[in-house]
VOMARFI-39219 format. One line per field, with one value per atom (N, C-alpha, C): residue number from 1; atom name; x, z, y. Coordinates in steps of 0.001 Angstrom, whole numbers. Example, Ala and Ser with C-alpha at 12.3 -4.5 7.8 and 13.67 -1.06 7.14 Angstrom:
k	(1,1,1,2,2,2) $
a	(N,CA,C,N,CA,C) $
X	(13190,12300,13200,12850,13670,12900) $
Z	(7800,7800,7800,7080,7140,7870) $
Y	(-5690,-4500,-3300,-2250,-1060,30) $
***
This chain:
k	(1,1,1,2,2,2,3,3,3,4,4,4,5,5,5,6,6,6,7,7,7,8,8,8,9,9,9,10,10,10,11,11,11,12,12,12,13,13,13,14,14,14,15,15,15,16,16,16,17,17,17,18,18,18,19,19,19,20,20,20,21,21,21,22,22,22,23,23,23,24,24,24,25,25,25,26,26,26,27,27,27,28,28,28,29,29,29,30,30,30,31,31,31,32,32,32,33,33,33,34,34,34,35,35,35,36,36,36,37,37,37,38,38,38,39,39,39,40,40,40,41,41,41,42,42,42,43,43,43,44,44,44,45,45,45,46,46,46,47,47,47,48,48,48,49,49,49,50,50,50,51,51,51,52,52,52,53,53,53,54,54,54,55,55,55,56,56,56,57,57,57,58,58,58,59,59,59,60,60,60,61,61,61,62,62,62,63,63,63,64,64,64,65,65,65,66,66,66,67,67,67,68,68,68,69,69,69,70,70,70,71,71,71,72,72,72,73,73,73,74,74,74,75,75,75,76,76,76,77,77,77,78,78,78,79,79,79,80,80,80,81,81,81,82,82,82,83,83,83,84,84,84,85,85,85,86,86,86,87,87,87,88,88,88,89,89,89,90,90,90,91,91,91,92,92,92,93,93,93,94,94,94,95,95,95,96,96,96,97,97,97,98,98,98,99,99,99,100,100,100,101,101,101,102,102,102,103,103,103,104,104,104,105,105,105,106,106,106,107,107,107,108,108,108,109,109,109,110,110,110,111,111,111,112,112,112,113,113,113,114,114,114,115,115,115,116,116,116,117,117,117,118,118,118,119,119,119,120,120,120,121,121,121,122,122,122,123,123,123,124,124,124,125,125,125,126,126,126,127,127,127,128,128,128,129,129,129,130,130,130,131,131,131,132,132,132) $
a	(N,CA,C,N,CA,C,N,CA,C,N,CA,C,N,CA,C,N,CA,C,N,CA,C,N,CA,C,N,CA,C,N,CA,C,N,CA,C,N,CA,C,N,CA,C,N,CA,C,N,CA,C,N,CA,C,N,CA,C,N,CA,C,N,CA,C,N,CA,C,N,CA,C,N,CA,C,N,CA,C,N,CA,C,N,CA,C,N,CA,C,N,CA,C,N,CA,C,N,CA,C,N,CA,C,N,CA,C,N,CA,C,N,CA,C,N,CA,C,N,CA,C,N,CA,C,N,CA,C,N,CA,C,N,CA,C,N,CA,C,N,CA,C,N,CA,C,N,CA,C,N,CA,C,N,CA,C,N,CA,C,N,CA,C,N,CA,C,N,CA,C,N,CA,C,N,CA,C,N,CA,C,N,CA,C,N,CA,C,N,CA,C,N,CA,C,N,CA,C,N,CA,C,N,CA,C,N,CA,C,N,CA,C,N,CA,C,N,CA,C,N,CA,C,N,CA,C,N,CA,C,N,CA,C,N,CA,C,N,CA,C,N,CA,C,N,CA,C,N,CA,C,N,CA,C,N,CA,C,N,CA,C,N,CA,C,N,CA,C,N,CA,C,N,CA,C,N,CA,C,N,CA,C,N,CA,C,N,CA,C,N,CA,C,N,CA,C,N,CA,C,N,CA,C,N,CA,C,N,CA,C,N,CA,C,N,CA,C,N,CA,C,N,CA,C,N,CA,C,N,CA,C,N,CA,C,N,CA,C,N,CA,C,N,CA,C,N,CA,C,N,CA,C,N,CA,C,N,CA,C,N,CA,C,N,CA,C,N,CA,C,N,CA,C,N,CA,C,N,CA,C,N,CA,C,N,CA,C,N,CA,C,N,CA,C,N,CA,C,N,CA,C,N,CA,C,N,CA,C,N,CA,C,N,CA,C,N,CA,C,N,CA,C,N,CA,C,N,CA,C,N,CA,C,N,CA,C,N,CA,C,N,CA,C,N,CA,C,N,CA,C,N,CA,C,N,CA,C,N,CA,C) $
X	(117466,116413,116439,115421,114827,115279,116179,116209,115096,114269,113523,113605,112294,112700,112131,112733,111975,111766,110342,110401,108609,108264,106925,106170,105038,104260,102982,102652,102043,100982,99996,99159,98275,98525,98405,97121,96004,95301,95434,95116,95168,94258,93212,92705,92026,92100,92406,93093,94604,95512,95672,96549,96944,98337,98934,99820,100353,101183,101484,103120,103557,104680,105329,106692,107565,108550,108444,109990,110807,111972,113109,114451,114417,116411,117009,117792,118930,119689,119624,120912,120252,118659,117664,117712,117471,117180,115766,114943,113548,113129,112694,111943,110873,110209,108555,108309,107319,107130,108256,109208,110557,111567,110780,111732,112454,113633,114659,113149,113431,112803,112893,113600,114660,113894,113427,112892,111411,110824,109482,108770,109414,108718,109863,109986,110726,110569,109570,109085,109733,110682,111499,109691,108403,108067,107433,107387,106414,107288,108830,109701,109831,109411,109634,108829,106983,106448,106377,107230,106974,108083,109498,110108,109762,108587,108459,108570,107527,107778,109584,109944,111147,112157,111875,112935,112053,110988,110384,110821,111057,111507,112927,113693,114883,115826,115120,115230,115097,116031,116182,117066,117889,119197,119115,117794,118068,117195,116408,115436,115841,115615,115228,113910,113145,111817,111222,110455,109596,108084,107757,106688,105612,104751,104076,102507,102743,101570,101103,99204,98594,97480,96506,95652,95822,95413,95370,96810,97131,98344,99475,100648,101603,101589,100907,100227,99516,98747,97706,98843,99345,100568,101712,102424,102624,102408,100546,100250,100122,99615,99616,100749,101987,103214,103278,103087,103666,103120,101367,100801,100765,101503,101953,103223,104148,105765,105290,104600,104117,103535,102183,101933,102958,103777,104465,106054,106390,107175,106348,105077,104503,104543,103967,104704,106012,106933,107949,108236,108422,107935,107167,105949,104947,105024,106751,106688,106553,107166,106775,105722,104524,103324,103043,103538,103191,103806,105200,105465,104943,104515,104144,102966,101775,100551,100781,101371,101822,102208,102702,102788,101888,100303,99445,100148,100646,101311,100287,99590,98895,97604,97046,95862,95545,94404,94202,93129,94046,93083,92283,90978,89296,89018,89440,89380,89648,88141,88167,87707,87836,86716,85831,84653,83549,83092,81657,81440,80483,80780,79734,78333,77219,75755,75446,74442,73524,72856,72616,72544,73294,74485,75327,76757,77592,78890,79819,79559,80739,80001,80838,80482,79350,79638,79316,78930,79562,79725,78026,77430,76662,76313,75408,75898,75130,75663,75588,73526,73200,71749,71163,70338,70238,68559,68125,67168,66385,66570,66002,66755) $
Z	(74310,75283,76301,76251,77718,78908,79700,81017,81954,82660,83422,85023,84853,86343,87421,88151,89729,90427,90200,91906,92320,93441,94008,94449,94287,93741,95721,96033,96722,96752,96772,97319,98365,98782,100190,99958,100811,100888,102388,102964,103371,103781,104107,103743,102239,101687,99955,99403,99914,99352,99013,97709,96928,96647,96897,96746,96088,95231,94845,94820,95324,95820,94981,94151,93050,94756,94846,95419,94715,94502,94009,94426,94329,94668,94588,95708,95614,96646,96899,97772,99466,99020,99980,99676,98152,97744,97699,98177,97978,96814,96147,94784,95090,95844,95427,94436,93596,91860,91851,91237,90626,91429,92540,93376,94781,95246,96512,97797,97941,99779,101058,101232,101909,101195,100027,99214,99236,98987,99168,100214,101407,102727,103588,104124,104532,105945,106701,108040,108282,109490,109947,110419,110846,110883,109614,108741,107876,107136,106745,106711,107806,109186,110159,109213,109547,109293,107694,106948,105518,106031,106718,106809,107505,108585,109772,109021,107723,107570,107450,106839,106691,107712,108567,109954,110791,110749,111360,110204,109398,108362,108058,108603,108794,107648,106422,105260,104108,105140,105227,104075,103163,102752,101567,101753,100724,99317,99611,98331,97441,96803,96032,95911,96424,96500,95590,94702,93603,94639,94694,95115,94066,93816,93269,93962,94626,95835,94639,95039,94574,95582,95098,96208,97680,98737,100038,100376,101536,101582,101997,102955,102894,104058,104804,105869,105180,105004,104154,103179,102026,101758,102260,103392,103954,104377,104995,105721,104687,103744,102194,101445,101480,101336,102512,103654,104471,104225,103828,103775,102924,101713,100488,100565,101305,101624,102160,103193,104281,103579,102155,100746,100998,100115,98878,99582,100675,101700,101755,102552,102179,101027,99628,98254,98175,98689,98547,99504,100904,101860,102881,102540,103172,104829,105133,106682,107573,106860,108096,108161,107416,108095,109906,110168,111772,112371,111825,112252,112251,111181,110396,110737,111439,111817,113360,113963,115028,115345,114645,114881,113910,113079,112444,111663,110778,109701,108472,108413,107260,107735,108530,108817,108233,107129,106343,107753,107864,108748,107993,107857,107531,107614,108592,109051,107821,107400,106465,107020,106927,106967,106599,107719,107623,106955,106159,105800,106369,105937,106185,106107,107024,106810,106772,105897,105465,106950,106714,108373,109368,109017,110011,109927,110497,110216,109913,110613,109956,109938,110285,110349,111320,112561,113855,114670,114764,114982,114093,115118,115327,115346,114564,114644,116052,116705,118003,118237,118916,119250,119761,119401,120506,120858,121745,122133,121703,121697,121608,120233) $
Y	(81051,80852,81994,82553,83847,83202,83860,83658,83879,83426,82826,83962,85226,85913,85043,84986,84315,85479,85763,86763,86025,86433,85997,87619,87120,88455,88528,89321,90009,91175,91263,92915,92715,94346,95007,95552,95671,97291,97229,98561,99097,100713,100929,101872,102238,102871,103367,103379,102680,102242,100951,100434,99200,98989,98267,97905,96743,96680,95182,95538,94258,93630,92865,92960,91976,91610,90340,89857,89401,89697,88763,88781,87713,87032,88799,89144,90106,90510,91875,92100,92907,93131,94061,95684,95853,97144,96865,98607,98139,99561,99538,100907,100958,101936,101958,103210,102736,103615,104246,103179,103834,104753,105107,106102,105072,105645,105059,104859,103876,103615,104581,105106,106424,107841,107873,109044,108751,107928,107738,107802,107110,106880,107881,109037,109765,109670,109526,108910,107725,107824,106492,105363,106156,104712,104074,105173,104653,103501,103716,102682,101539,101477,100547,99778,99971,99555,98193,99199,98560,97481,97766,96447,95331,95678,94831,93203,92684,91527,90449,91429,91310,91066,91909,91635,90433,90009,88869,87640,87676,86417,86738,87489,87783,87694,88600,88136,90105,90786,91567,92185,91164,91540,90164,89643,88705,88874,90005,90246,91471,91746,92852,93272,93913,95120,95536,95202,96594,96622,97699,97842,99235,98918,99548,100082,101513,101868,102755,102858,103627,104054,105048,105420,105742,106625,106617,107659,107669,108271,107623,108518,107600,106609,106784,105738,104462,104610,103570,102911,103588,103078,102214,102396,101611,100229,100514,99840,98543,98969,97994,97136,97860,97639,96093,96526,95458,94346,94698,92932,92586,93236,92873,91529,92570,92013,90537,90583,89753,88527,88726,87805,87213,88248,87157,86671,86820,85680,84502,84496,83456,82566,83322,82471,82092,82604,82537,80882,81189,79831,80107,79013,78854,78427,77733,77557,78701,80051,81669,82005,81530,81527,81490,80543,80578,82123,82645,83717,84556,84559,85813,86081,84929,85324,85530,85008,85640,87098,87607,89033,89970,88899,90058,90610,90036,90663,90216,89080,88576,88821,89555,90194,91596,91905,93144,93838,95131,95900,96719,96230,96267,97537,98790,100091,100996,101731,103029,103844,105049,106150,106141,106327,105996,107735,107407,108625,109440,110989,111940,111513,111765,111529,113252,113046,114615,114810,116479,116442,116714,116263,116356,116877,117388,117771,116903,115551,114829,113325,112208,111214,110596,111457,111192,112414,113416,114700,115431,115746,116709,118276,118950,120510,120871,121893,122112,122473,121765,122096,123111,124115,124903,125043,124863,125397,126270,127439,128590,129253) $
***
């Protein structure tokens, strides 16, 4: 008989980024696409960020991590990662909900880049007018 994985599943966006989240039972190693946590996210915040759920469910040392980011950069990435993490605790137990919405962790921030309009230099931004 197949031994049976337990992990609880999660995804993030974030910008143009996607993320999906494996939790499972371990020791608090985290892999995103196959590479070290420490090697992927090299920015101490872009790592704050991805742990924040974790240190609010204080559950820091009890999972094992796969994360699988695509699209956007390593910001958006991140930002995806966390409300991934942030999911699938929830699946995992549903009572850190109250925490966890308390500090906007299970809130997807809606914010893209808005685009270029014809006409114009950028989104918003205007080419300089001149008179004469």
């Amino acid at each position: 008989m197949a031994a049976t994985l337990v992990q609880h599943l999660g995804t993030g966006r974030r910008k143009t980024a996607v993320a999906r989240v494996f939790l499972r039972p371990g020791s608090g190693n985290i892999k995103v696409n196959g590479r070290e946590f420490e090697n992927y996210f090299p920015s101490p915040t872009a790592r704050a960020i991805v742990q924040q759920p974790l240190v609010a469910a204080e559950a820091t040392d009890k999972f094992d991590i796969l994360i699988t980011a695509s699209g956007g950069g390593p910001n958006g990435q991140a930002g995806a990662a966390k409300l991934g993490i942030a999911r699938a605790l929830l699946e995992f137990n549903i009572e850190l909900r109250g925490k966890l919405k308390e500090l906007g962790l299970l809130t997807r921030d809606a914010r893209k880049v808005e685009r270029k309009k014809y006409g114009q230099k950028g989104a918003r931004k205007r080419f300089q007018f001149s008179k004469r």
